[in-house]
Structure formats: structure tokens, C-alpha cells
C-alpha positions as CSV (number, residue, x, y, z in Angstrom):
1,X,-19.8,10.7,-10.0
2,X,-19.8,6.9,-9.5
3,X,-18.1,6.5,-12.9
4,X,-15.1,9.1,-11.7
5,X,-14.6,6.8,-9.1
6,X,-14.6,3.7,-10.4
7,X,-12.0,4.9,-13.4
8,X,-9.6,6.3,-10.4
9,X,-10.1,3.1,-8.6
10,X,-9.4,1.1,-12.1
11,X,-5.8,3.5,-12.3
12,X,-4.9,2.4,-8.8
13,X,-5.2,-0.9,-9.6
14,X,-3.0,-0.2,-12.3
15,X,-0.3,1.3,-10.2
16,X,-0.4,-1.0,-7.7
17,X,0.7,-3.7,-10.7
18,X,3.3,-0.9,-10.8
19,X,4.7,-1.1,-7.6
20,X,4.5,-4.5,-7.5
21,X,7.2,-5.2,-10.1
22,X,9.5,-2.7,-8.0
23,X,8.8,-4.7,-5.2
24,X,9.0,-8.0,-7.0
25,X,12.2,-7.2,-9.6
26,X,13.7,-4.8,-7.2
27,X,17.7,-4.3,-8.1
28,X,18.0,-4.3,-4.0
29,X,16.0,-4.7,-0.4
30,X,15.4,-1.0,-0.3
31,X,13.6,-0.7,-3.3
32,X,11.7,-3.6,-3.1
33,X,10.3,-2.5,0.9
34,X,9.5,0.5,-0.9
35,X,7.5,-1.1,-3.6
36,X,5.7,-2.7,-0.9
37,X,4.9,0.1,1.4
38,X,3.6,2.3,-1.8
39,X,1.2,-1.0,-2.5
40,X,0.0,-0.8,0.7
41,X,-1.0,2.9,0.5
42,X,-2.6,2.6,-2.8
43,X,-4.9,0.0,-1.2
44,X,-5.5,2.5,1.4
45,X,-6.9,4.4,-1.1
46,X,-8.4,1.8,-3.1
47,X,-10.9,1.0,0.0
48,X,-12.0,4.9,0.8
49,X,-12.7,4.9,-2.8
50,X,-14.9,1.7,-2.5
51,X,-16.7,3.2,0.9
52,X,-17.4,6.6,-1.5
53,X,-18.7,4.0,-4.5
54,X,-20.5,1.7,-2.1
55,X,-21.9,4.8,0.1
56,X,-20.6,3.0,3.5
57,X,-17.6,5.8,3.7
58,X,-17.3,5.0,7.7
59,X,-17.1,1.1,7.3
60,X,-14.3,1.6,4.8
61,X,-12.6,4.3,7.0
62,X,-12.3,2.1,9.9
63,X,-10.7,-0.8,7.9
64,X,-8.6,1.5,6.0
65,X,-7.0,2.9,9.4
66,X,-6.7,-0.8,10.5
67,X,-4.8,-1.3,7.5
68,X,-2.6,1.6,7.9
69,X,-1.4,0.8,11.3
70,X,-0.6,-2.9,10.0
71,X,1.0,-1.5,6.9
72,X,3.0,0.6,9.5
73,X,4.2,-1.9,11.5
74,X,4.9,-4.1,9.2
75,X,7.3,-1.6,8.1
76,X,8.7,-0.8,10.8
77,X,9.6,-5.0,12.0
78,X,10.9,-5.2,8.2
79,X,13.3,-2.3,8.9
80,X,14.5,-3.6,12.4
81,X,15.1,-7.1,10.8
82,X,17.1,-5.5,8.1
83,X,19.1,-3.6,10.4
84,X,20.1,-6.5,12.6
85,X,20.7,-8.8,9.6
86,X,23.1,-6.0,8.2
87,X,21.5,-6.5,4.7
88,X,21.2,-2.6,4.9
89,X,24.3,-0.1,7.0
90,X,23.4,3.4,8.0
């Protein structure tokens, strides 16, 4: 079972390098806060998978929900900012 998780851990990895062009060779500021709020939920899921692998689930959940809420509001200051910059109109 250790082996599942390691290859689904290896394929997020993978699509995290995905997202990370999007968010690096993005055609606009949309796309590329997108490609950086998907990378921050594959690491999400990166760490659970680690806490199954490493057997320390809790640990991994509490950093993971830390993680979230940063990942959140990091989102959410990025959005405001764009909005009074008028990079992006509603």
C-alpha cells in the first residue's frame, strides 16, 4: 500500500510542474493566479499523502489545514490587489 502512495505522490509532483508552467507562462493574470492556487492544493495533498506514508496522518493534517488557510488568503489579498490595480474589470 506504501508503494500506491508513493507513485500518486510521484504524479502530483508531476502536476504540480504542470501548473507551474500555467502559472509561470500564463497568456494573462488570471491564468497564472490560477496555476498557483491549483499548486497550492496539490501540495495539500502531497502532505496527507506523506502523513498516510510516514504513519503521522494527524501531524500532516494539522500542517496541511495551516496551509490551506494561507493558500486561502493568499488568494484572496492577490484578488483584492488585482481589483484595485484594475489589471482585472468585473
Amino acid at each position: 500500500m506504501t508503494t500506491f502512495f508513493l507513485f500518486i505522490g510521484i504524479a502530483m509532483c508531476v502536476l504540480v510542474l504542470l501548473c507551474l508552467y500555467r502559472a509561470t507562462m500564463g497568456p494573462n493574470v488570471l491564468n497564472r493566479t490560477a496555476g498557483i492556487s491549483a499548486i497550492g492544493t496539490k501540495t495539500l495533498i502531497i502532505l496527507l499523502i506523506m502523513g498516510i506514508v510516514y504513519d503521522r496522518i494527524d501531524m500532516f493534517v494539522d500542517i496541511s489545514m495551516v496551509y490551506a488557510l494561507l493558500n486561502f488568503i493568499g488568494c484572496l489579498v492577490l484578488a483584492k490587489y488585482l481589483e484595485r490595480s484594475r489589471e482585472v474589470s468585473c
